[in-house]
SELUMZA-917874 format. One line per 4 residues: number of its first residue (from 0); their letters; for each residue y, x, z of C-alpha. Coordinates in Angstrom, 3 decimals. Layout:
N
NUM) a) Y:X:Z; ...
end
This chain:
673
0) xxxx) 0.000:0.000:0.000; 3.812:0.808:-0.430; 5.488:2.543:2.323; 7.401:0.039:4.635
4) xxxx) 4.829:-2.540:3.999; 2.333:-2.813:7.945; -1.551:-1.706:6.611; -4.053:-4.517:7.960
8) xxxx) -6.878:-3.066:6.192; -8.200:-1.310:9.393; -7.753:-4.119:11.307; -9.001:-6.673:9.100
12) xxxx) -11.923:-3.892:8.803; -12.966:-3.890:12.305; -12.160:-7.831:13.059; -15.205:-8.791:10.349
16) xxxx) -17.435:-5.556:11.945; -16.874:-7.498:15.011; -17.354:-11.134:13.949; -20.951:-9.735:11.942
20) xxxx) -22.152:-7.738:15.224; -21.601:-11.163:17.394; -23.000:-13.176:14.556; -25.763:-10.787:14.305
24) xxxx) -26.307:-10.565:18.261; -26.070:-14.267:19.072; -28.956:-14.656:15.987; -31.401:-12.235:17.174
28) xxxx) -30.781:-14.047:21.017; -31.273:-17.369:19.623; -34.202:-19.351:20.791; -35.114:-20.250:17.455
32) xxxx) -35.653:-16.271:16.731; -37.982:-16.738:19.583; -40.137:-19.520:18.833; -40.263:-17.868:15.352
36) xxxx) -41.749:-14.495:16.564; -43.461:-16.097:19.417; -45.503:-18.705:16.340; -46.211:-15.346:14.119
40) xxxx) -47.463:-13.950:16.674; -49.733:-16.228:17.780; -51.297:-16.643:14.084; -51.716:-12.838:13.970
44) xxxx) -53.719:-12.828:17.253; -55.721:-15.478:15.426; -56.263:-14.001:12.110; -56.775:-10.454:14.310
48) xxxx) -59.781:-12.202:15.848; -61.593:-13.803:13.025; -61.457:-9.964:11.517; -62.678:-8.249:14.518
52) xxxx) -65.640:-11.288:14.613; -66.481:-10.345:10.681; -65.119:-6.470:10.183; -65.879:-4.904:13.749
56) xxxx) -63.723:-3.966:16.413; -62.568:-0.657:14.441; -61.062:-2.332:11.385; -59.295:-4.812:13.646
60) xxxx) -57.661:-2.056:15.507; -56.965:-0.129:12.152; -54.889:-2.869:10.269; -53.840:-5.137:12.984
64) xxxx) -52.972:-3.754:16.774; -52.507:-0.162:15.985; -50.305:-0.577:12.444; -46.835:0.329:12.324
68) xxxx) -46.220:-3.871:11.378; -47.622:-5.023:14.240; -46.125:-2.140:16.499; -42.724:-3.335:14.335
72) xxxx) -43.380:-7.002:15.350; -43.720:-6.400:19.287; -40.328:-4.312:18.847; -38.750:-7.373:17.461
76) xxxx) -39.895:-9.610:19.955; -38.381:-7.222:22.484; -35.235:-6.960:21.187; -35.207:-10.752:21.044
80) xxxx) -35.901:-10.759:24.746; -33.425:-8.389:25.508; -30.307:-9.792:23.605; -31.265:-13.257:24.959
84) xxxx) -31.052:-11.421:28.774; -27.609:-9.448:27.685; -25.622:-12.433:25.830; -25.599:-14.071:29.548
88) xxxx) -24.344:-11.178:30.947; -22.665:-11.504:34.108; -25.468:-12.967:35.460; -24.962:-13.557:38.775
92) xxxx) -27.026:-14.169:41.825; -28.243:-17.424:40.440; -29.779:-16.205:37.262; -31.808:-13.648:39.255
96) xxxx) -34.720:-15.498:38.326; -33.916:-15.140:34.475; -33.224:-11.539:34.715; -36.543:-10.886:36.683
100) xxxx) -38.762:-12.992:34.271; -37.088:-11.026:31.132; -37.425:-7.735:32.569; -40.981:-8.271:33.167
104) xxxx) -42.069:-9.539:29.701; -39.914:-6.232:28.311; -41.593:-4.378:30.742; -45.222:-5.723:29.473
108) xxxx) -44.473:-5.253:26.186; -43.615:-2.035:26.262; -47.049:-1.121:28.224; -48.867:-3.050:25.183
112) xxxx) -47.260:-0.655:22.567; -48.151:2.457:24.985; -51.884:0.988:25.162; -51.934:0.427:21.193
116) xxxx) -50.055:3.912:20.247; -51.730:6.329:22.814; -54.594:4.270:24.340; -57.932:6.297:24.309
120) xxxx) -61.617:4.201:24.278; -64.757:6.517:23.746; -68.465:6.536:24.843; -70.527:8.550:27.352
124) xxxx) -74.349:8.951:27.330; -76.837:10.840:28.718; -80.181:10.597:30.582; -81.253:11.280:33.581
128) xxxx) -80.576:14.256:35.169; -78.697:15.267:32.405; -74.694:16.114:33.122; -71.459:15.828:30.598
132) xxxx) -68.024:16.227:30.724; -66.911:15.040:27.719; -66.666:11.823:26.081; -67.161:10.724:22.379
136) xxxx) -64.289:8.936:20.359; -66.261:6.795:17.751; -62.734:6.154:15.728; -61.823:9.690:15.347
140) xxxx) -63.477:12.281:12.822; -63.961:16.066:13.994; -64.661:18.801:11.265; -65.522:22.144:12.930
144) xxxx) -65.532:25.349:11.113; -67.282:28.352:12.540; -66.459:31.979:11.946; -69.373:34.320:11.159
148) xxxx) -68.708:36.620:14.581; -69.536:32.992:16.336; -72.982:32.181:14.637; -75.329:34.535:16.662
152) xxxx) -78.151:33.773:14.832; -78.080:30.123:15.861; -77.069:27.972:13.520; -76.147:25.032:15.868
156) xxxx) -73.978:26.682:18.929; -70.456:26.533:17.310; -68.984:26.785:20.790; -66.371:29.165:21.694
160) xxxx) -63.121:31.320:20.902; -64.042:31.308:16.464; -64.717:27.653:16.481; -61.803:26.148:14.313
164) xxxx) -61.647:22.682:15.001; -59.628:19.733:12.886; -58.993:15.807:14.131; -58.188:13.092:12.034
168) xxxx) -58.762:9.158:12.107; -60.051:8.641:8.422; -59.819:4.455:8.904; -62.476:1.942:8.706
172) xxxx) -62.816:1.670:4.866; -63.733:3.953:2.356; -60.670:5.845:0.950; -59.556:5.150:-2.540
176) xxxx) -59.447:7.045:-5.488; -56.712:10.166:-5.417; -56.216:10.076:-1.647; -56.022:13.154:0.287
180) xxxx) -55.590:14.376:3.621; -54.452:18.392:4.611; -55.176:19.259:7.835; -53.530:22.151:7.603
184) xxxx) -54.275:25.939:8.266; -55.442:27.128:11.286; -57.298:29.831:12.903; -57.404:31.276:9.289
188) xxxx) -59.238:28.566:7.765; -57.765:25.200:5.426; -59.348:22.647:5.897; -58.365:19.148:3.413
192) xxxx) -60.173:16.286:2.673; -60.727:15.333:-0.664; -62.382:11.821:-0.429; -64.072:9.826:1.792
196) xxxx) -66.781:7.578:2.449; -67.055:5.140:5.448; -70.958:4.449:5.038; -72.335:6.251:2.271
200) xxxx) -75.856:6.857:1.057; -77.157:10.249:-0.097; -78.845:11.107:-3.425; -80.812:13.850:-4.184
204) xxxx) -80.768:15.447:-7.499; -82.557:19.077:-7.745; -81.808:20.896:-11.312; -82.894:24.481:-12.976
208) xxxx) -81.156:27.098:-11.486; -79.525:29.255:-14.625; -79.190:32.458:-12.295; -82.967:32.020:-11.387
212) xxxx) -82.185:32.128:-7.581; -83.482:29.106:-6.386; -87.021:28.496:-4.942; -89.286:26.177:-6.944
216) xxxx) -89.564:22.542:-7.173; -91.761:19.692:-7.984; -91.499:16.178:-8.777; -94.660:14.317:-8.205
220) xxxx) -95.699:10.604:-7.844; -98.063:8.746:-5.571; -100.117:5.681:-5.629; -103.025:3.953:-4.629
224) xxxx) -106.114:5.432:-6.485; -107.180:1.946:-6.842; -103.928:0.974:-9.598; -104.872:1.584:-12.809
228) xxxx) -103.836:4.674:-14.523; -104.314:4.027:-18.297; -101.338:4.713:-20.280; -99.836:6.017:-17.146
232) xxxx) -97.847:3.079:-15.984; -94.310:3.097:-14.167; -95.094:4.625:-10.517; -91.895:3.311:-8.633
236) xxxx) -88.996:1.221:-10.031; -85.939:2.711:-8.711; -83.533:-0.165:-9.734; -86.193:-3.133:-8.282
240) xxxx) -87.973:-0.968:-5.985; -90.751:-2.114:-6.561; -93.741:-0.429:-8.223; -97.538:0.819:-7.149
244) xxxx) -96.172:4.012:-5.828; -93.679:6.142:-4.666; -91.987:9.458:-6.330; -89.851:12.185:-4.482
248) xxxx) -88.883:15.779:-4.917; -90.791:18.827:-3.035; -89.154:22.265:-2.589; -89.322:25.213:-0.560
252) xxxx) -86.134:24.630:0.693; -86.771:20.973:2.403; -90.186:22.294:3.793; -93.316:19.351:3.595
256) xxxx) -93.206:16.007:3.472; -95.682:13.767:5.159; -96.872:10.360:4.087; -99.212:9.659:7.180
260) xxxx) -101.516:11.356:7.945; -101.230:13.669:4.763; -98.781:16.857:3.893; -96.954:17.901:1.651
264) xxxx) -95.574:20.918:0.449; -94.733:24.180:-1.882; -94.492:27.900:-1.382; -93.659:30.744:-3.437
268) xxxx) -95.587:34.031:-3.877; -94.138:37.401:-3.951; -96.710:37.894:-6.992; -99.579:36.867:-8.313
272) xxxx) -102.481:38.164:-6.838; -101.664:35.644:-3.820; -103.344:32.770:-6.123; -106.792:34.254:-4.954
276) xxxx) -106.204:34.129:-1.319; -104.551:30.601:-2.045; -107.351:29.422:-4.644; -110.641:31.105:-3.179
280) xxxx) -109.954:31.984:0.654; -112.816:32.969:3.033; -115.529:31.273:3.751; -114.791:30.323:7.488
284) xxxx) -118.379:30.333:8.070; -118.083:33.862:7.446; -115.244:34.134:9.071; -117.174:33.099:12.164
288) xxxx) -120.247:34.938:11.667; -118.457:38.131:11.369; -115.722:38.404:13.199; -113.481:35.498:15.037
292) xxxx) -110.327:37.589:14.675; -110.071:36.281:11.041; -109.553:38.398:8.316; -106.864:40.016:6.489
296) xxxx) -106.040:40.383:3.314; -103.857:43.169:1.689; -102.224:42.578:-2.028; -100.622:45.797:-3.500
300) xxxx) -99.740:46.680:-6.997; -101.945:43.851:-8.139; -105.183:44.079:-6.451; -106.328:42.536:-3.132
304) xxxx) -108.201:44.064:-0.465; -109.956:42.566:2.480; -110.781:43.636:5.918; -112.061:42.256:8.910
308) xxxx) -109.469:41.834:11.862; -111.239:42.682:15.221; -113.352:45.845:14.538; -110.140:47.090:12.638
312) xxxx) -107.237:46.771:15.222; -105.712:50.171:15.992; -107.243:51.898:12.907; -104.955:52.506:10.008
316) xxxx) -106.853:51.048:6.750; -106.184:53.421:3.198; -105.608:51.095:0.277; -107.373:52.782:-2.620
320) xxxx) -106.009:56.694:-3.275; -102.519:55.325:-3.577; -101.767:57.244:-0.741; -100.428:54.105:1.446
324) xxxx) -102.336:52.977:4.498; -102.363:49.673:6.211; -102.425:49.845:10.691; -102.841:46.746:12.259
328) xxxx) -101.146:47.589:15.838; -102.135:44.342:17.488; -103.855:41.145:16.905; -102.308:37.840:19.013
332) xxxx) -104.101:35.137:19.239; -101.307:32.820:20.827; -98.210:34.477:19.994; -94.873:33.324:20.912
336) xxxx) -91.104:34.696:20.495; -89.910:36.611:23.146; -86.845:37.939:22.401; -85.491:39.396:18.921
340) xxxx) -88.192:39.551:16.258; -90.666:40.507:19.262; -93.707:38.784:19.993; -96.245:38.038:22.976
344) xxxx) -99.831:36.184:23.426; -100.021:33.632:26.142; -103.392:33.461:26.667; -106.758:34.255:24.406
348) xxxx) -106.622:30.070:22.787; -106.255:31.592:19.248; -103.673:28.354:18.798; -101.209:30.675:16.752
352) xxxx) -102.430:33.646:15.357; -100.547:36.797:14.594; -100.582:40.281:13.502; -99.189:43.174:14.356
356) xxxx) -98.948:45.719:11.212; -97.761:48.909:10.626; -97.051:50.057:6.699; -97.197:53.528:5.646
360) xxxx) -95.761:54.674:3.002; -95.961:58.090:2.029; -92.897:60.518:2.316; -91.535:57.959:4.620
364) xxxx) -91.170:59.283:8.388; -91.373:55.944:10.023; -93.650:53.305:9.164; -92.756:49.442:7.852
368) xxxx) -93.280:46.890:10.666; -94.420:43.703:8.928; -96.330:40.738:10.900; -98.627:38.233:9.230
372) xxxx) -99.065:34.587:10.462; -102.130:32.771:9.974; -100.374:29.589:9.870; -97.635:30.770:7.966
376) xxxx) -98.579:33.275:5.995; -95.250:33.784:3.828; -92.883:33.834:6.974; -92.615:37.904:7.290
380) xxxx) -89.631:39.944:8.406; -88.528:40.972:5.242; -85.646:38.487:5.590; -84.430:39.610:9.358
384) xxxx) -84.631:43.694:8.359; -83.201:43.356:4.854; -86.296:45.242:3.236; -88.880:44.021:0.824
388) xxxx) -92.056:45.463:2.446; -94.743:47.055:-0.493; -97.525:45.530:0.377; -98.277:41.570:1.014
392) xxxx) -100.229:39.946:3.422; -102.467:36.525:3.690; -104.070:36.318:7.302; -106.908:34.071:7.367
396) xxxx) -108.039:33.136:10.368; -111.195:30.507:11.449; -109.347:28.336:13.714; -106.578:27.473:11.507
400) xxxx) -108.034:24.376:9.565; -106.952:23.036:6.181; -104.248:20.151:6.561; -104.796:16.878:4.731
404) xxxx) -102.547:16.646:1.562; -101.788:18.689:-1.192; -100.314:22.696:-1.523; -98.520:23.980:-4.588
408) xxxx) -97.890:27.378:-4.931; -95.671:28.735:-7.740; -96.686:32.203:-8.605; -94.141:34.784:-10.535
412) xxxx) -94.184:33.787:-14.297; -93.716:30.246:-14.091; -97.232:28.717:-13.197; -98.231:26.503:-10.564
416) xxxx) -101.069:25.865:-8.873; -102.243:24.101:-6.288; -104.800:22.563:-3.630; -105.633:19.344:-1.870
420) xxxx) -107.270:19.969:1.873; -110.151:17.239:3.175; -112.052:17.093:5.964; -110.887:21.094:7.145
424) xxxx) -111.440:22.545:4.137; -109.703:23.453:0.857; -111.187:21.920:-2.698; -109.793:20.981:-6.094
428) xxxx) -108.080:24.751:-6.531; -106.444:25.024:-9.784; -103.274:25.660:-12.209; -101.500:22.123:-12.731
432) xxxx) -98.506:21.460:-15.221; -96.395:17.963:-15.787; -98.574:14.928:-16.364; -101.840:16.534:-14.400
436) xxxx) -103.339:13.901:-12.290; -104.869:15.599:-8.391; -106.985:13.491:-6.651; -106.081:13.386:-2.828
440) xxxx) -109.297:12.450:-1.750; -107.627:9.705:0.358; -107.426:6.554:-1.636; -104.066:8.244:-3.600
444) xxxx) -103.813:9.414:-6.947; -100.934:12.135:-7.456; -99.444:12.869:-10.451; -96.734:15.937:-11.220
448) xxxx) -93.874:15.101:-13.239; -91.491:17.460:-13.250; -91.712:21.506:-12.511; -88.537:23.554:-11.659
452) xxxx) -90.004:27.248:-11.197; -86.475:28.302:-9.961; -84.360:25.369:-8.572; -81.231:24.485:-6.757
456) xxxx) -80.220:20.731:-5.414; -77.357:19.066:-6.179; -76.417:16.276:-3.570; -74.517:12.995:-4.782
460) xxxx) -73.005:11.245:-2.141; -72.166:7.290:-2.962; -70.780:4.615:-1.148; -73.131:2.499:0.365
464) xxxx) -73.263:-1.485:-0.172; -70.689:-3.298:0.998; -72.126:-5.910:3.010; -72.771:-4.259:6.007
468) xxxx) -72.585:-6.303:8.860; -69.677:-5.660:11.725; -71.604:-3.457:14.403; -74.978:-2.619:12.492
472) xxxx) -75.995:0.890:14.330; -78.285:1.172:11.576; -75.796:1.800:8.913; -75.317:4.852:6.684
476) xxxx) -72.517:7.576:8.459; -69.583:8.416:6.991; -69.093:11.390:4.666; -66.507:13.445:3.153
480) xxxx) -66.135:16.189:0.534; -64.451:18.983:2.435; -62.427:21.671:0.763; -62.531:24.993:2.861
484) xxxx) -59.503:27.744:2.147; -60.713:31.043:3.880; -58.614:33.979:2.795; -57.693:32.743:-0.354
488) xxxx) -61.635:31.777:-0.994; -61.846:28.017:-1.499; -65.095:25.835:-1.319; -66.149:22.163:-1.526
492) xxxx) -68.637:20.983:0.089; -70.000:17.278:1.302; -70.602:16.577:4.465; -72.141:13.706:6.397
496) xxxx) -70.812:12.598:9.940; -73.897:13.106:12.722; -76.440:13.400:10.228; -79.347:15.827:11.192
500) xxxx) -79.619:17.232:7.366; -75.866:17.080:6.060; -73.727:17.400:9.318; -73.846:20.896:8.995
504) xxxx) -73.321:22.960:6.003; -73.155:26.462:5.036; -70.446:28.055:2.691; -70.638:31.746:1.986
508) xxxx) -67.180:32.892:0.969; -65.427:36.352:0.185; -64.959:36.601:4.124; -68.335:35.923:5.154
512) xxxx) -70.713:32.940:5.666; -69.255:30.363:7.218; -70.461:26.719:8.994; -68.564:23.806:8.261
516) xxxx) -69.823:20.242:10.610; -69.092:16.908:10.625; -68.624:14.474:13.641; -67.228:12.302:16.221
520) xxxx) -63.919:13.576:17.834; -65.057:15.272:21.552; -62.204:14.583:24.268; -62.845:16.820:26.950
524) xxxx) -63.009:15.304:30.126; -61.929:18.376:33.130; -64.482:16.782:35.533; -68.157:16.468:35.242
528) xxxx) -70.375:13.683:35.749; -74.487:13.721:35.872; -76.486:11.031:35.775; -78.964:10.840:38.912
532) xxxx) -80.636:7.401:38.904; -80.397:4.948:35.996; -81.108:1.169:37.316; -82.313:-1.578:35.358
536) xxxx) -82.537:-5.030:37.417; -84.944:-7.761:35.033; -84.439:-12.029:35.423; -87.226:-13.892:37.521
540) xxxx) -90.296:-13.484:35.700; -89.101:-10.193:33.897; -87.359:-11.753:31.087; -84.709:-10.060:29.677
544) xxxx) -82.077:-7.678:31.921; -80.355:-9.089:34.534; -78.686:-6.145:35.316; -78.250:-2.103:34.857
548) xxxx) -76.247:0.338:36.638; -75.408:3.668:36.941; -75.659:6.277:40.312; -73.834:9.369:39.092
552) xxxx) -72.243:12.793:40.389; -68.777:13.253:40.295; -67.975:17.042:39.986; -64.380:18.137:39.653
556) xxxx) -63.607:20.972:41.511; -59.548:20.964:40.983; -59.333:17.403:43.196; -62.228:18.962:45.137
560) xxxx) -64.360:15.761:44.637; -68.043:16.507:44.697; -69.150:12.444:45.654; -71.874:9.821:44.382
564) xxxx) -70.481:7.037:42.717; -72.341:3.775:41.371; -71.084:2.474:38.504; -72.157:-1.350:36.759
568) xxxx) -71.045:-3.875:34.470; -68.697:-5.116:37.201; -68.084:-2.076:39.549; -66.070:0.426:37.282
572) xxxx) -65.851:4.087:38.283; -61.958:5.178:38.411; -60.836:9.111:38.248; -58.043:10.471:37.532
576) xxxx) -56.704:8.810:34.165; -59.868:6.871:33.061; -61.660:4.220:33.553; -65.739:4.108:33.669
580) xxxx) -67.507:0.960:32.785; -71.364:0.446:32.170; -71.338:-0.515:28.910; -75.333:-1.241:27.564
584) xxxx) -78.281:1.485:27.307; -80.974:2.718:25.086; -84.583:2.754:25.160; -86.243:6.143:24.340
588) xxxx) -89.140:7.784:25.025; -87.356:10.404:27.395; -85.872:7.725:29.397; -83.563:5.393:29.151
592) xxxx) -79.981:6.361:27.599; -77.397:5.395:29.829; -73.913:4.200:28.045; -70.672:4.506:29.607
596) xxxx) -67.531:3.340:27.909; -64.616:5.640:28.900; -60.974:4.187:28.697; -57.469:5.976:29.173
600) xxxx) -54.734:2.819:28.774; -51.442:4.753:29.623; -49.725:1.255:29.233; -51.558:-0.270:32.367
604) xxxx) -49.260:0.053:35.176; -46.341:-1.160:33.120; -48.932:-4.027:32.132; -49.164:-4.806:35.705
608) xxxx) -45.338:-4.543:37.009; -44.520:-6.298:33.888; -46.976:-9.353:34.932; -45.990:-9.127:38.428
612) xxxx) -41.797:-9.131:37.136; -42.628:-12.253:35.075; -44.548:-14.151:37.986; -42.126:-13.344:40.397
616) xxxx) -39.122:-14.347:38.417; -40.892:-17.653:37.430; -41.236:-18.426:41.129; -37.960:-17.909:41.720
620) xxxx) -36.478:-20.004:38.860; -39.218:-22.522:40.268; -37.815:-22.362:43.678; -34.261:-22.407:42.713
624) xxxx) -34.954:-25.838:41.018; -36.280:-27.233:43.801; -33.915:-26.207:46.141; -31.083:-27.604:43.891
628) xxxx) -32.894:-30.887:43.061; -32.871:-31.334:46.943; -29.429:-30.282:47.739; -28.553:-32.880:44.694
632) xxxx) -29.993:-35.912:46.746; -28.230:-35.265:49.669; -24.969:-35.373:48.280; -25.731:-38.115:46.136
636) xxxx) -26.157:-40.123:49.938; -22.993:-39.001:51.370; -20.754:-40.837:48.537; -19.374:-44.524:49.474
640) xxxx) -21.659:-47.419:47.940; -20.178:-49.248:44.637; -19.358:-53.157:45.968; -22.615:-55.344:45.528
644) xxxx) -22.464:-58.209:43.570; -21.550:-60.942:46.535; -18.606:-58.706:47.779; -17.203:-58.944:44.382
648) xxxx) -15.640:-62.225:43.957; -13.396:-61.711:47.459; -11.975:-58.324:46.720; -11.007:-60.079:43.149
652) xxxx) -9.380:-62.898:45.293; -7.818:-60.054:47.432; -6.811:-58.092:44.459; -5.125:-61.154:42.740
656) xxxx) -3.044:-61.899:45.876; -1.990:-58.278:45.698; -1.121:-58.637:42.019; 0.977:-61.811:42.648
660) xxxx) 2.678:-60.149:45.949; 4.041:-57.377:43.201; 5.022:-60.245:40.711; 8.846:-60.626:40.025
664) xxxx) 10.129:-63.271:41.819; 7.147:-63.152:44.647; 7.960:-61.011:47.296; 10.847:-60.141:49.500
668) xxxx) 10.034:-56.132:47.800; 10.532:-57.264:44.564; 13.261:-59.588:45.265; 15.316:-56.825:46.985
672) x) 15.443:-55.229:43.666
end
């Protein structure tokens, strides 16, 4: 504007900021904002019910009471409350009763967000006698990745200072295409998930192996001898299912598969002169006659050579004039691991033969040490030393009996042979190709469709069928395909939550061999609890569980509480933050699994003040009605009575000699004027 001219634009400004923020504070205290929020909310509840009935409690909790919406939705309401409590502001000593009831529904709502946002609910189970102190969070994934220095030879104790551990809550639904998660770096190690699947089924696919580094693998079928096997029809359906049979992969690497009472499974030979010990072993009538030690036999540049193990133990046995001699040190007839590749016997029950050996090479100061199993004759300790020993063993021995089934054994060159055991013995010894029918001997027919000689397995992992029903402990576990950065080194790999095949995986990278697992999130507890007495109380006539309680051990040696505690479906154990309740329990054949649901609700004593604000101030308002309603009739009693209706006509009479007392002309008052 011109100079000289006053500039309302600043005041004009702030005047309509001020009208909006009243306009906009009296709306969002209206009552009809209330009954609004208060109606949504309501139908949520309601629709958050039916989904928990049909989903499970998980998805429930994933899209409903723990979603930024519904977290959103109680901050409205609060607000609501709270403008409605400020717009009346001064209150005064009468509206005491309004402020207290307000206060406490703010105050409860803001313990329900704490419960939602940070509230913790996980499981505890053990047996009796056993002890844990910490619980497992079914709603929150773990991946662990150990470091080679933390291995120790034992694949499955990932515990300690190289363990790299990542948490995430992957949601109750599988994840959809393109969706990633990076859990960032730590400890050296990326970890990021790829995809996801919430119950997901595992396929199995095994494939030639180009570098030739793979062990071998076999497809075979089996079926009732009694089907008939002209024109070779279809074994198994695997679209219907159905079928007069059933086909699966064998390999070294999964070990034997049984089928009842029958075996299955493949080895590999170092080379080929094995097929005679594996095709044509000792007679163990022989074996008996002539020595119960067993015998021994000893393959080296292509020829075999048999001794007898008892009159030979501490002798060292030539093998032809190659110069290289054979000592077996010790013979043990019940051996058992003692410490580091080092072995002991028992007792004299030959239940697991072994042998000591000794291989001496010429120009070599120190002999080999190679053992020889009788039950395992191609487990050696090649492997542990990092040596490929000259000569090969087979250790026959007569108390180790041929297992009903069927043996392949894939010999260098590509050729396979194998043998079907009955009744202790080994018959039907002979090469085998694709097509070859083998006659168990048992009612079943196999027949070999498919040889890898050098294989390696590829493993699809699919989502599983939809319908799963809310709560099914029976369903698939989730899995994820993992993508591990070490150094610059990055892997994939699948892994399946809990599962005793899958849940653990090995990746070896530029920077060493690494383990990668998959499972529920652990929340360690601080305290200890074991399990001394699990009680199970049964309905008249021993129908069905009345009852079943835990008597426990509470450790924790920072509060200095070392106490027995009983906990049941109505007596709750309470430490520290959380809450113990005696959830249900499983029947093994250890003993029955005792299952403890563990809660942390940080929200619960503003829960309970908020309650307690919202009772009290409802009493009061009560109270304060009741006291005015009373004070009301009493003054209503003091106040003169209107005239009834037979007093009425007189003080008209009276009134109208008044009236014509006042007239003009009628009184000596009026006349005077």
């Amino acid at each position: 504007m011109a100079a000289g001219f006053p500039d309302y634009t600043q005041d004009f400004l702030w005047y309509g900021l001020r009208r909006f923020g009243m306009w906009l504070f009296r709306a969002t205290a209206s009552l009809r904002l209330a009954v609004v929020l208060i109606v949504t909310l309501a139908a949520v509840l309601a629709v958050a019910t039916v989904l928990e009935s049909a989903r499970g409690r998980e998805y429930a909790q994933w899209y409903v009471y723990r979603s930024h919406w519904f977290i959103g939705l109680l901050g409205l309401l609060g607000l609501n409350i709270l403008a409605a409590t400020l717009i009346r502001f001064p209150w005064g000593i009468g509206r005491i009763g309004f402020v207290m009831t307000h206060t406490g529904l703010l105050v409860l709502l803001a313990g329900a967000v704490q419960t939602f946002t940070r509230g913790v609910e996980g499981t505890l189970a053990f047996q009796e006698g056993e002890s844990a102190n910490a619980a497992t969070l079914s709603e929150r994934s773990q991946l662990t990745v150990i470091r080679p220095s933390q291995m120790g030879g034992h694949a499955g104790g990932f515990h300690g200072s190289d363990s790299v551990v990542f948490a995430f809550r992957p949601g109750p639904v599988d994840w959809p295409e393109g969706k990633t998660l990076d859990l960032g770096y730590l400890g050296g190690v990326g970890v990021r998930v790829l995809k996801y699947y919430r119950h997901a089924e595992v396929e199995e696919q095994w494939l030639a192996d180009p570098a030739e580094a793979g062990g071998p693998a076999v497809r075979f079928a089996l079926r009732s001898a009694r089907a008939p096997i002209e024109g070779h029809p279809p074994l198994f359906d695997e679209e219907s299912g159905e079928g007069s049979g059933i086909a699966a992969w064998l390999s070294e690497e999964m070990g034997p598969l049984g089928f009842g009472p029958a075996r299955f499974e493949i080895h590999r030979a170092p080379v080929a002169s094995l097929v005679e010990d594996f095709l044509r072993p000792p007679s163990q009538e022989k074996e008996k006659e002539s020595d119960s030690a067993g015998v021994l036999s000893m393959h080296y540049q292509g020829r075999m050579t048999r001794v007898p193990v008892g009159p030979n133990v501490g002798r060292k046995l030539p093998l032809g004039d190659t110069g290289l001699s054979v000592e077996i040190a010790e013979y043990l007839p019940n051996a058992r691991l003692v410490g580091t590749a080092k072995f002991a016997s028992d007792d004299k029950r030959p239940d697991n033969p072994l042998l000591e050996l000794r291989v001496h090479v010429p120009g070599q100061e120190k002999p080999i040490r190679q053992i020889a199993f009788a039950r395992r004759p191609f487990l050696t300790l090649d492997a542990v030393h990092g040596w490929d020993c000259p000569v090969k063993f087979w250790y026959h021995h007569p108390a180790v009996k041929a297992v009903p089934g069927v043996e392949f054994l894939a010999v260098p060159g590509g050729k396979l042979y194998c043998r079907v055991g009955s009744r202790d013995q080994y018959i039907s010894g002979r090469e085998v190709r694709p097509g070859d029918e083998i006659d168990t001997g048992a009612h079943f027919q196999l027949r070999v469709l498919e040889y890898l000689p050098s294989a390696r397995r590829e493993v699809v992992f699919r989502p599983a069928a939809p319908s799963i029903p809310a709560g099914d402990e029976t369903a698939p576990t989730a899995a994820a395909l993992v993508e591990v950065d070490v150094e610059g080194t990055i892997e994939q790999v699948w892994v399946k939550q809990n599962d005793a095949t899958y849940g653990m995986r090995r990746l070896d990278t530029a920077a060493g061999p690494l383990l990668i697992s998959f499972g529920y999130e652990r929340l360690p507890l601080d305290f200890t609890l074991k399990l001394l007495e699990f009680q199970r109380g049964t309905n008249p006539g021993g129908m069905g569980d009345a009852s079943f309680a835990s008597r426990v051990r509470l450790v924790d040696r920072a509060a200095g509480v070392n106490d027995e505690f009983t906990i049941s479906m109505n007596q709750p154990l309470v430490h520290r933050k959380y809450v113990f309740y005696q959830s249900s329990f499983q029947e093994q054949a250890g003993g029955d699994v005792s299952i403890l649901t563990v809660a942390y609700d940080p929200g619960r004593t503003l829960k309970y003040l908020g309650s307690l604000l919202t009772c009290l101030g409802i009493l009061v308002m009560i109270c304060k009605r009741v006291t005015l309603g009373r004070r009301g009739g009493r003054v209503a009693g003091e106040r003169p009575a209107r005239p009834s209706a037979e007093s009425r006509p007189a003080a008209q009479a009276v009134a109208g000699v008044g009236a014509e007392a006042a007239a003009p002309g009628h009184g000596s008052l009026a006349g005077s004027r």
